[in-house]
C-alpha positions in Angstrom: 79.4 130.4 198.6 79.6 129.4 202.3 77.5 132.4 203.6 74.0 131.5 205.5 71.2 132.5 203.8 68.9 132.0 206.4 68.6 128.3 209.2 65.7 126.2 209.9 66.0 124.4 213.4 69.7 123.2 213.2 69.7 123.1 209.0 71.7 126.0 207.9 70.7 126.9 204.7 73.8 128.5 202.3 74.1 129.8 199.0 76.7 126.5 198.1 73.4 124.3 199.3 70.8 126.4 196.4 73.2 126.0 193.7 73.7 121.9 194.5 69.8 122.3 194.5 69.8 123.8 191.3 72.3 121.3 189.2 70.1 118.6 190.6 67.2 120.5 189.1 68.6 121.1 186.0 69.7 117.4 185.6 66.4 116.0 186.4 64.7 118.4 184.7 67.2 117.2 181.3 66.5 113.4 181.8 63.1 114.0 182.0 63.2 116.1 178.8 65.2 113.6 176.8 63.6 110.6 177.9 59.8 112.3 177.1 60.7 112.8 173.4 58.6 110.0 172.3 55.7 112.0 173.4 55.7 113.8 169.9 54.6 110.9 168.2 51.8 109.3 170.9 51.5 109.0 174.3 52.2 105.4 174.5 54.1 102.3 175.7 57.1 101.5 174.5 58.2 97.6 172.7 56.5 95.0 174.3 56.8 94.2 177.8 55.6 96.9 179.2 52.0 95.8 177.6 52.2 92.6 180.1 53.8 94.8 182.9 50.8 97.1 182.4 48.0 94.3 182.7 50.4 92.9 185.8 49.9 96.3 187.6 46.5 96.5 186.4 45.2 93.3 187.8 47.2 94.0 191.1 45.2 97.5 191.7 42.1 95.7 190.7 42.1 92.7 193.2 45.2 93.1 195.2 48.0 92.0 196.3 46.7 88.2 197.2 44.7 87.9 194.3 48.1 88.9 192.6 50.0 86.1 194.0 47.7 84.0 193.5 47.1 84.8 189.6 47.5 82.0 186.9 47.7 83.9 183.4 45.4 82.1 181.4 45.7 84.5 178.1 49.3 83.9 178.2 51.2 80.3 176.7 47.6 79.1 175.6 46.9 76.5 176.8 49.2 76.2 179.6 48.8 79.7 181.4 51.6 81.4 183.2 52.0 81.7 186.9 52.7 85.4 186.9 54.5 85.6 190.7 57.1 82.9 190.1 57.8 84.5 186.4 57.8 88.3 186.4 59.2 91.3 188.1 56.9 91.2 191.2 58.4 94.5 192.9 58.0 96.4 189.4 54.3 95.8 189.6 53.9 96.6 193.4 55.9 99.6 192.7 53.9 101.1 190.2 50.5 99.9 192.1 51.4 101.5 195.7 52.7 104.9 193.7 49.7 105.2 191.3 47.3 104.5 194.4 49.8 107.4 196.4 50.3 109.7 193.5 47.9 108.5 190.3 44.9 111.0 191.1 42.8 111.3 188.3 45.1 109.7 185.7 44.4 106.5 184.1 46.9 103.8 185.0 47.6 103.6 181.2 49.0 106.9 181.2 50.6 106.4 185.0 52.5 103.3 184.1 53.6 105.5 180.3 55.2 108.1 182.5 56.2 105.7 185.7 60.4 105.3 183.6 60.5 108.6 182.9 60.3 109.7 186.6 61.9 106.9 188.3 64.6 107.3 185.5 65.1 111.1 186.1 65.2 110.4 190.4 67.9 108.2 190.1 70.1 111.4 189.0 69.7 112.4 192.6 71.1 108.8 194.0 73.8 108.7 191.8 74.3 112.2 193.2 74.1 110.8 196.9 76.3 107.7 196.2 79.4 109.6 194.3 79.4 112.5 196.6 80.2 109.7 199.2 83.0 108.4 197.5 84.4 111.6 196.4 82.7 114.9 197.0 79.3 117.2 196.3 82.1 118.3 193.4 82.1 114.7 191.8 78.5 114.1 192.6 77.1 116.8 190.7 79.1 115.9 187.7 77.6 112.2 188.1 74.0 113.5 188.7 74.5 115.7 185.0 76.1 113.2 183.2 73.6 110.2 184.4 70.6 112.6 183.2 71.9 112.1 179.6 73.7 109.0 179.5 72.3 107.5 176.0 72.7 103.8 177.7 70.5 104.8 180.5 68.3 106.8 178.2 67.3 104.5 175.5 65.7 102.1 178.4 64.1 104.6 180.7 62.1 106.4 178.1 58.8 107.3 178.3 56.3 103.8 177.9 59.5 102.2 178.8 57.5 100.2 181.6 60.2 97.7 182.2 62.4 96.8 184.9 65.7 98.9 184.2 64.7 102.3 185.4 63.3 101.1 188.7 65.9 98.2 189.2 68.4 100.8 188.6 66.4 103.3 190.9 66.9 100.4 193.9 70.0 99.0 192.9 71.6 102.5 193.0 70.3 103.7 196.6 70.7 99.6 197.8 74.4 100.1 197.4 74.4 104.2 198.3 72.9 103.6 201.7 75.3 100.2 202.1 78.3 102.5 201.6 76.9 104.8 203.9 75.8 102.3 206.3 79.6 100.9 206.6 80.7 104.4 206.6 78.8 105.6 209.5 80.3 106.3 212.7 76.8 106.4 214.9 75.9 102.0 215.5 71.9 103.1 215.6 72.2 104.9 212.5 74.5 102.5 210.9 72.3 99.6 211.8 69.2 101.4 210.2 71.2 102.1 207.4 72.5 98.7 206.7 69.0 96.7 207.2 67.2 99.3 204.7 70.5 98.8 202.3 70.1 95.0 202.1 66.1 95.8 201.4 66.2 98.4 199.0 68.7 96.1 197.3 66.6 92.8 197.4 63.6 95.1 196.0 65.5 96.3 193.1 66.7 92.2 192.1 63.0 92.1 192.3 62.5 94.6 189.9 65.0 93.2 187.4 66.9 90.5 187.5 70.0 92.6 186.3 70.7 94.5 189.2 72.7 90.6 190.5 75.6 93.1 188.8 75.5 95.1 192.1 76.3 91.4 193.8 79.7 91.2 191.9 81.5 94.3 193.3 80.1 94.2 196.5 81.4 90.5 196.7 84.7 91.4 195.7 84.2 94.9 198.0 83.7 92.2 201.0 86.8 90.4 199.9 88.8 93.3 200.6 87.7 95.3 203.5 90.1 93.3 206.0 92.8 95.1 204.0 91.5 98.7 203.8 89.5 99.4 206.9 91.2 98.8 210.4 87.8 98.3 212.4 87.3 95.2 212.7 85.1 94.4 214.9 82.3 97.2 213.1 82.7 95.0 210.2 82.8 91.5 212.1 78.2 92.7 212.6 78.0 94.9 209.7 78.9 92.6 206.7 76.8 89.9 208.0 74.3 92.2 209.0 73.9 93.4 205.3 74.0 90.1 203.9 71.4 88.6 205.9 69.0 91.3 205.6 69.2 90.5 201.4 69.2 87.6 201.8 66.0 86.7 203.6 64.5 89.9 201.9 65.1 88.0 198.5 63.7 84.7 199.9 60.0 86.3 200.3 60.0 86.5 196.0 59.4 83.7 194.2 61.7 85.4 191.9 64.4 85.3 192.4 64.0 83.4 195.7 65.9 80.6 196.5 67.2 80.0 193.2 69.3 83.4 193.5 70.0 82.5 197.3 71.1 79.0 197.0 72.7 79.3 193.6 75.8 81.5 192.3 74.1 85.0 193.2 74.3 83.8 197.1 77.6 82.0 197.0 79.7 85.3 195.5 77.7 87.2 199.2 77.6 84.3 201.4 81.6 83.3 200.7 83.4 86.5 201.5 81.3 87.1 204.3 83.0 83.8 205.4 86.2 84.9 204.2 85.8 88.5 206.0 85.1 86.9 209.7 87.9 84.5 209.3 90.3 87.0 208.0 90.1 89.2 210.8 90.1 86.2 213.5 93.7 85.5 211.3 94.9 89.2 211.5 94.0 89.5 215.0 96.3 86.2 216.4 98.4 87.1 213.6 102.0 89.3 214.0 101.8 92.9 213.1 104.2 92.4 210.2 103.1 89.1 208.6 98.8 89.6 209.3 98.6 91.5 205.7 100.9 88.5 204.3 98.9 86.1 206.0 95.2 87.3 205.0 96.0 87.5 201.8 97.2 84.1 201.6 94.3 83.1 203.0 92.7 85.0 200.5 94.3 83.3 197.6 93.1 80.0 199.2 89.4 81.1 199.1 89.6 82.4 195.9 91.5 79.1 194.5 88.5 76.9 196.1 85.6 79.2 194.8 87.7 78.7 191.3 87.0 75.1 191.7 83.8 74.6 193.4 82.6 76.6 190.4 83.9 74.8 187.8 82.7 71.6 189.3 79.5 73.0 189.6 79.2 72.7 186.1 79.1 69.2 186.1 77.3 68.4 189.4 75.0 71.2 189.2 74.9 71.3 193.4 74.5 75.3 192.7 71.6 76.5 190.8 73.0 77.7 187.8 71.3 81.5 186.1 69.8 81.5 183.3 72.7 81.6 179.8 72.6 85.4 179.3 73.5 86.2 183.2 76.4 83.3 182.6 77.3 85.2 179.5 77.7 88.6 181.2 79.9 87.0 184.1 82.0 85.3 181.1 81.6 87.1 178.2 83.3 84.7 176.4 80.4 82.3 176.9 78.9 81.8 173.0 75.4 80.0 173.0 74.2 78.4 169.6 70.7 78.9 170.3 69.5 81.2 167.7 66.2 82.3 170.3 68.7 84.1 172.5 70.6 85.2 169.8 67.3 86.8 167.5 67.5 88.9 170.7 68.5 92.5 169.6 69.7 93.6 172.7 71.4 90.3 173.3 74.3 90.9 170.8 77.6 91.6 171.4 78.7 95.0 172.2 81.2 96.1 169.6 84.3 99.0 170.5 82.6 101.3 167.8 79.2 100.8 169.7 81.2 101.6 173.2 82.3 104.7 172.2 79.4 106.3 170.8 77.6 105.3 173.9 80.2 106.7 176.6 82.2 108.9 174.2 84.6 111.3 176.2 84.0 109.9 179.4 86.2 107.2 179.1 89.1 109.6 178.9 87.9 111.3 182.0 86.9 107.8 183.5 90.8 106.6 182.4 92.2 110.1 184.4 89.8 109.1 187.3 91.7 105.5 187.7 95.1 107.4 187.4 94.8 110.0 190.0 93.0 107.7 192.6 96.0 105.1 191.9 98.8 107.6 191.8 100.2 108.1 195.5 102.4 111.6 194.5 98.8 113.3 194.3 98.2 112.7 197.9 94.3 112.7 197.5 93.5 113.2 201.2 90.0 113.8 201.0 89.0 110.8 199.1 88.4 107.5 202.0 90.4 104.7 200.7 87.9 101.9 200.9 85.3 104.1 199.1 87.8 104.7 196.6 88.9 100.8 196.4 84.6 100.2 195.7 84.5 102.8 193.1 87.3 101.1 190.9 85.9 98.1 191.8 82.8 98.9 190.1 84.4 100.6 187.6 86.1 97.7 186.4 83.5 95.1 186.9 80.9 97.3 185.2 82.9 97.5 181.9 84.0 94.0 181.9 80.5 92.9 181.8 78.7 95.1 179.5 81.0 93.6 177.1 78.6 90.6 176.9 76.1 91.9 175.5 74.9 95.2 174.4 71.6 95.3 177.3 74.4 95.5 179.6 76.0 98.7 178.7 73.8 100.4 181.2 76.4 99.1 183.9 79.1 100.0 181.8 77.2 103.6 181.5 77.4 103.2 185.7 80.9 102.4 186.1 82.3 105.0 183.6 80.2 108.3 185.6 81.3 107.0 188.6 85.0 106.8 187.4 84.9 109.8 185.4 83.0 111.7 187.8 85.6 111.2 190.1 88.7 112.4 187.6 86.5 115.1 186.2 86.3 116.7 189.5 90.1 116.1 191.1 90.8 117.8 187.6 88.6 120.8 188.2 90.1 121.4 192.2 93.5 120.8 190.6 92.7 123.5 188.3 91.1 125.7 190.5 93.4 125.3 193.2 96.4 126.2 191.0 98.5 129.6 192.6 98.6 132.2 190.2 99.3 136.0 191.3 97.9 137.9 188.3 94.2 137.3 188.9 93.3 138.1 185.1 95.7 135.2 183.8 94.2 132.9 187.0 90.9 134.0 186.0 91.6 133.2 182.1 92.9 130.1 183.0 89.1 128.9 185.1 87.0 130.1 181.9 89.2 128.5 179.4 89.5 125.1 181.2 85.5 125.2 181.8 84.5 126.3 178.5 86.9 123.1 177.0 85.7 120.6 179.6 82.0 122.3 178.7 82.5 122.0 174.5 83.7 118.1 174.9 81.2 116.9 177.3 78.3 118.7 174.7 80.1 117.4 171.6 78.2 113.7 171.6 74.5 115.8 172.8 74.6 117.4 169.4 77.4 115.6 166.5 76.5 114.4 164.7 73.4 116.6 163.8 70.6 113.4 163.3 72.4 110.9 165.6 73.2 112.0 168.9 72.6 111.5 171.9 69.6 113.4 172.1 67.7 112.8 168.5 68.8 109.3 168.7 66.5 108.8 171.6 63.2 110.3 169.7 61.6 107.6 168.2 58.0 106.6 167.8 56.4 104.4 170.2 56.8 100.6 169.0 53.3 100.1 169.0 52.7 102.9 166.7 55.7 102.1 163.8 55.6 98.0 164.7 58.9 98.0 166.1 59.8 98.5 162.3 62.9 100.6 160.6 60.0 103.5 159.6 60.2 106.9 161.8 56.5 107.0 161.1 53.4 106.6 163.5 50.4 105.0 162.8 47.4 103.2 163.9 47.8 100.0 161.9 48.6 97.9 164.6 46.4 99.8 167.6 43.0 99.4 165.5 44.0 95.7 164.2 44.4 94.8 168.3 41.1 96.4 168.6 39.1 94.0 165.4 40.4 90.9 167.5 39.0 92.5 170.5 36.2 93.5 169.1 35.7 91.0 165.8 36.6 87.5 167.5 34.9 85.6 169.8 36.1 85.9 172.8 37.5 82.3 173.9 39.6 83.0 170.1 43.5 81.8 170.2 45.9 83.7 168.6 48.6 82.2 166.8 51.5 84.7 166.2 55.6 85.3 166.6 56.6 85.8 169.7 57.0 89.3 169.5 53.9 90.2 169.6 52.1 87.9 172.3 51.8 90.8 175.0 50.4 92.9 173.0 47.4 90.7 172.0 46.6 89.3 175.6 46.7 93.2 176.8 45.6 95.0 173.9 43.0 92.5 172.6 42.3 90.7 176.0 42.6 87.0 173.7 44.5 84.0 174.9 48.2 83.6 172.7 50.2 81.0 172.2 53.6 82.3 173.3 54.7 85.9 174.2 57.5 87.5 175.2 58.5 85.9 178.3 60.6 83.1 176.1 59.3 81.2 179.2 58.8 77.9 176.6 61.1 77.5 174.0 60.4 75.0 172.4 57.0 75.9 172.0 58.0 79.3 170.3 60.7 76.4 168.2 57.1 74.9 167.3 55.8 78.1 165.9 58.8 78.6 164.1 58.7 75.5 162.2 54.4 75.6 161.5 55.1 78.8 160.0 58.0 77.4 157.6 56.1 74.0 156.9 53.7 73.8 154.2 50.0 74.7 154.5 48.3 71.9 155.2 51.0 70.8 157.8 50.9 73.9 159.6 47.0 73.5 159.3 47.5 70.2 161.2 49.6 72.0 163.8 47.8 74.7 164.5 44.2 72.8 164.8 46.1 70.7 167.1 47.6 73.7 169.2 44.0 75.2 169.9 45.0 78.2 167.7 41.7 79.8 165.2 43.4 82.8 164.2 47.4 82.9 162.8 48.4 87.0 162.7 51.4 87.7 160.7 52.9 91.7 160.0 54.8 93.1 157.4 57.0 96.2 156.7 57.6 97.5 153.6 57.4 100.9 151.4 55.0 101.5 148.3 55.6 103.3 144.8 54.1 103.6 141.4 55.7 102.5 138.1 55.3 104.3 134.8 52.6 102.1 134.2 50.9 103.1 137.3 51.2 99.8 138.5 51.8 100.2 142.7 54.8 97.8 143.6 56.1 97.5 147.0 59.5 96.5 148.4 59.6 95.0 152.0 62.1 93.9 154.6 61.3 97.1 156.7 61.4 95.0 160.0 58.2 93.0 160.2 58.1 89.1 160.0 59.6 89.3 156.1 62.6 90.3 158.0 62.5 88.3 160.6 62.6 85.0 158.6 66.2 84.0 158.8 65.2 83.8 162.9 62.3 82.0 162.0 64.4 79.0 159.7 67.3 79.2 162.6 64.8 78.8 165.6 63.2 76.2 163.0 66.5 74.4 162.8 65.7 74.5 159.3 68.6 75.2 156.4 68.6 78.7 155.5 69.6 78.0 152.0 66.6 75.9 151.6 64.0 79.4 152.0 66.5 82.3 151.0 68.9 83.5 148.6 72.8 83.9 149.2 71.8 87.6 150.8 69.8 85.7 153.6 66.9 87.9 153.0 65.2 87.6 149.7 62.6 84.3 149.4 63.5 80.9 147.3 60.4 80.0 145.3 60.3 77.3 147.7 59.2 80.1 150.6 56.8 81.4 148.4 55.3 78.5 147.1 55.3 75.9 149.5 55.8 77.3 152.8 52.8 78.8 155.6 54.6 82.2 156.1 55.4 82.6 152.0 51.9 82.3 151.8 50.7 84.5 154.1 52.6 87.1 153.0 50.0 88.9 150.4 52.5 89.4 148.1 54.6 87.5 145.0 57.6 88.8 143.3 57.3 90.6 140.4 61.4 91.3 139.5 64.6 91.9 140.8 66.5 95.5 140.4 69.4 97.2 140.7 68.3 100.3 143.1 71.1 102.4 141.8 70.0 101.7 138.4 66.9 100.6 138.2 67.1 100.0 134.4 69.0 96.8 135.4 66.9 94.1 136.5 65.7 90.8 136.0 63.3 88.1 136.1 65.2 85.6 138.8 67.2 86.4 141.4 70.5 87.8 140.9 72.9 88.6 143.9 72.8 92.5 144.8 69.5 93.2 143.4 66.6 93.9 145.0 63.4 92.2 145.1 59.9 94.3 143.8 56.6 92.8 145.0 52.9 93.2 143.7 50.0 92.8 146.0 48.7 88.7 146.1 46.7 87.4 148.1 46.8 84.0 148.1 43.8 83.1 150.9 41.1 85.7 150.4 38.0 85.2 152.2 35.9 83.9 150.1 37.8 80.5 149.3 37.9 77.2 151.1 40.9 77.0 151.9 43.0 76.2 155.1 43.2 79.8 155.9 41.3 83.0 155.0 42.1 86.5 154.9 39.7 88.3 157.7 41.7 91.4 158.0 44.0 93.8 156.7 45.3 97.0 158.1 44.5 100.4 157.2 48.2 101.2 155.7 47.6 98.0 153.9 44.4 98.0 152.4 44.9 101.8 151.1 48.2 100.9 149.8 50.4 103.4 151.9 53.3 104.7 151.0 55.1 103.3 154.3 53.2 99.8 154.9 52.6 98.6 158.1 50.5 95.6 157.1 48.7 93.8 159.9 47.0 90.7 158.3 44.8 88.5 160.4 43.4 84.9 158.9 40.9 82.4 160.4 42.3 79.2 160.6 39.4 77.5 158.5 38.2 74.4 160.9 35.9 73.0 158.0 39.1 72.5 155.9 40.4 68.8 155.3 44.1 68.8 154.4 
């Protein structure tokens, strides 16, 4: 393995170097794989926000980059517009405008920005790679690079369409804190210097990209905190810490976002503090005694920490640091609970539960548990492994699993954390294994396959069980934009074409009125103003939606004329059959607004007993009757049945049945009422088996309530 295969200038090329190549290979060549699965459906983007993040980029390449800054959204939060710098992911956009200009060709940004996660998301196997092998060997890197390229976490939000900010934020939060370990570990100054400037850069570029990525703050923080105690030079650190900090610092002042709120708020304080901590330390250690400096630095220590205690929790009162927003409070203290129902209609804002943990990290946290036990137990004598590298990686470790316990969103870091870890036991295992002294060569060489082809069979075990919902066919889902974001593994064009009749159909100063959900796609996909999106940015404007749409007709007439809004869009998800009769009934609740209505009535601050049944799903005859949404809704209920037995049912709701709807539409087009029926989607109009029902209604302005 060490032979030379051939050397270019002072680069000796051996056989050990092709097969590193190779693994790399093969694990970006997997992630890419995995994460393109969505291709089989429609080349598209994914959810929402990478609609917005497309028309971001697209305006940027368009009129560039001072234009850009200077952009105030007006299609966005009618009528109060959106200042897109202060408010979005500003180095996402430049990103993916410098690389399509570079790298785009002939391919339509559209199609750049759909495949944009996919390779970001695959190269960041080869910093994970780079930043491992530093803290313990090519050995433990490789296992990191391969076990990155099919982390389900990771996966799920970097596949392809998924234009948001993880898979670059991770991209520049990963080589931010590679080249800072490498930086500090550099014995050359010039190099180091280089290294640590770039570090605090990269770093600032990927908080730019997503605000996440202040999870890379934490355990450098606490990294910072400790270095007097695990490196003895002093005086490197003394210019290299500060060095670091400043350069992120004043990188992340030149974005509005996160600027000087991150800066002069929490995000700063856990940098800007142990910095402090780390120059006086080592000005105590130095006047200190040889056997009472340790003793006395960490005193000091437990003063700092003591006083950052309290200044924190009297910030909470005084508010003289700028607090983050509640769900980057929420992953610091998981414990946090918020009773605003906005954050908590959030999917990826729930809780992360020990069942959900497991299927996402599965046997790594065994080998992530052996990692922490032979790094921590002195009899091993791991030589090879640095001590403050090793200190970082359980830092990480520990802080990354602590927080994706929040909320589920976070389980990326978690997913971070554990490779690292288990990367690091996985290959002290193997050399341990390897390096075992056997004379009969057939037993030693029995021994190597039978420990590889175990090791092999676990780590394959969660790509492929169970058969439908692994870590690989879990992944392959339609494109949001072609199934709604509903629970149907189908792809249509239901919502695409009913984008294109606004576009097309409206006039073009037209106001949407819509949920949330749905706002990017209306101001991208149909170039019309709406009235909130998904930036949350005003909630109590999306609140005001929520309670039009739960008010009664006329009110939410009143509401809407008053809002500027001429067309209200509302979607619905449901399946199709034929009775005996053939009579075509329909049940819903397949992930469109009918499902969404306990949200709705929360957001509302409305009763939920008041609108549904005791299942929280099926409709009172109050929501049908009397409410906008029940209304809108082109359907009434016909029965209630048992599915198991559908010979049981019955005329009023009983609990544990299920409702069965006919087609009604109660504002067709050609009545004067305060709403009319302009549109319906395909799936809708030709009755569908799987519905996907797009329904679009002109808010009638000759209408007197």
């Amino acid at each position: 393995m060490t032979s030379s295969l051939f050397t270019i200038g002072k680069f000796d090329l051996k056989l050990q170097h092709l097969l590193i190549i190779g693994i790399l290979a093969i694990a970006f060549t997997t992630s890419f794989l995995i994460r393109s699965q969505a291709a089989d459906y429609g080349f598209e983007l994914m959810e929402f926000d990478p609609f917005f993040n497309f028309r971001a980029t697209e305006y940027l390449v368009e009129n560039g980059l001072l234009e850009y800054f200077e952009w105030h959204d007006t299609l966005s939060w009618y009528p109060e517009g959106r200042n897109i710098s202060a408010t979005s992911q500003v180095m996402l956009h430049i990103t993916a405008a410098g690389t399509y200009q570079l790298f785009g060709g002939n391919s339509s940004l559209y199609d750049f920005t759909i495949l944009f996660p996919v390779v970001f998301g695959s190269l960041s196997v080869i910093v994970i790679f780079a930043l491992v092998r530093l803290i313990a060997g090519t050995t433990a890197g490789l296992f990191a690079a391969l076990f990155y390229s099919v982390s389900l976490p990771l996966v799920v939000r970097g596949m392809l369409g998924w234009f948001k900010s993880e898979p670059l934020g991770l991209f520049y939060g990963l080589l931010g804190v590679y080249l800072f370990l490498s930086g500090i570990k550099t014995k050359n100054k010039k190099i180091a210097i280089s290294k640590i400037i770039t570090a605090g850069i990269i770093l600032s570029f990927g908080l730019a990209s997503w605000g996440g990525i202040q999870f890379f703050v934490i355990p450098i923080g606490a990294f910072i905190l400790v270095l007097p105690f695990v490196r003895k030079d002093h005086n490197f650190l003394l210019w290299s810490i500060p060095l670091f900090v400043i350069s992120f610092l004043s990188t992340v002042l030149l974005f509005e976002r996160p600027g000087t709120s991150f800066v002069f708020g929490l995000g700063g304080f856990s940098l800007i503090v142990p910095t402090i901590f780390l120059i006086i330390c080592i000005i105590i250690q130095k006047f200190s005694k040889q056997q009472v400096k340790t003793r006395n630095g960490l005193i000091f220590l437990c003063v700092i920490l003591i006083i950052g205690s309290l200044l924190i929790v009297a910030n909470e009162n005084s508010k003289f640091l700028p607090l983050p927003s509640f769900r980057y409070l929420n992953a610091i203290n998981p414990f946090l609970t918020t009773e605003n129902p906005l954050v908590d209609s959030v999917a990826e804002h729930a809780t992360t539960t020990i069942s959900q943990s497991f299927f996402f990290h599965s046997i790594w946290m065994i080998f992530a548990g052996l990692g922490i036990w032979f790094v921590l137990d002195k009899k091993l004598k791991i030589n090879h492994l640095e001590k403050d590298l090793i200190v970082f990686a359980l830092i990480i470790g520990l802080v990354g699993v602590y927080i994706a316990s929040a909320f589920v969103r976070l389980e990326v870091f978690a997913s971070i954390s554990i490779i690292i870890l288990s990367s690091i036991g996985l290959s002290i295992l193997t050399k341990g294994i390897f390096g075992i002294i056997v004379e009969n060569k057939l037993k030693k060489n029995l021994m190597k396959l039978s420990f590889l082809a175990l090791i092999t069979l676990l780590l394959a075990i969660p790509l492929f069980i169970p058969e439908n919902a692994n870590w690989v066919t879990v992944t392959k889902s339609p494109p949001t934009i072609l199934n709604g974001g509903s629970g149907y593994n189908v792809a249509t064009n239901d919502w695409k074409e009913s984008l294109e009749w606004i576009k097309t159909s409206t006039p073009n100063d037209s106001v949407i009125a819509a949920w949330w959900d749905y706002g990017y796609w209306i101001s991208t996909m149909s170039d019309r103003p709406s009235l909130t999106d998904n930036a949350t940015i005003d909630s109590k404007k999306i609140q005001k939606v929520a309670k039009t749409l739960i008010s009664t007709p006329d009110e939410a007439w009143i509401t809407f004329q008053e809002m500027g809004a001429d067309y209200v869009l509302v979607f619905v998800a449901g399946q199709s059959f034929v009775n005996q009769n053939g009579q075509t009934l329909y049940t819903l609740n397949g992930g469109g607004d009918e499902s969404k209505k306990p949200w709705f009535i929360r957001i509302a601050e409305e009763p939920l007993e008041k609108y549904l049944h005791s299942d929280s799903s099926s409709g009172t005859d109050y929501f049908w009757n009397e409410t906008l949404l029940g209304k809108l809704f082109p359907f009434s209920t016909i029965a209630y049945i048992n599915t198991s037995n559908p010979e049981i049912q019955s005329e009023t709701y009983q609990p544990g049945l299920l409702p069965i709807y006919v087609k009604d539409i109660k504002y067709p087009i050609n009545q004067d009422g305060p709403f009319r029926l302009v549109y319906g989607s395909p799936s809708f109009v030709n009755e569908d088996e799987i519905l996907l029902g797009i329904l679009i209604y002109e808010i009638n302005d000759n209408y007197s309530p």
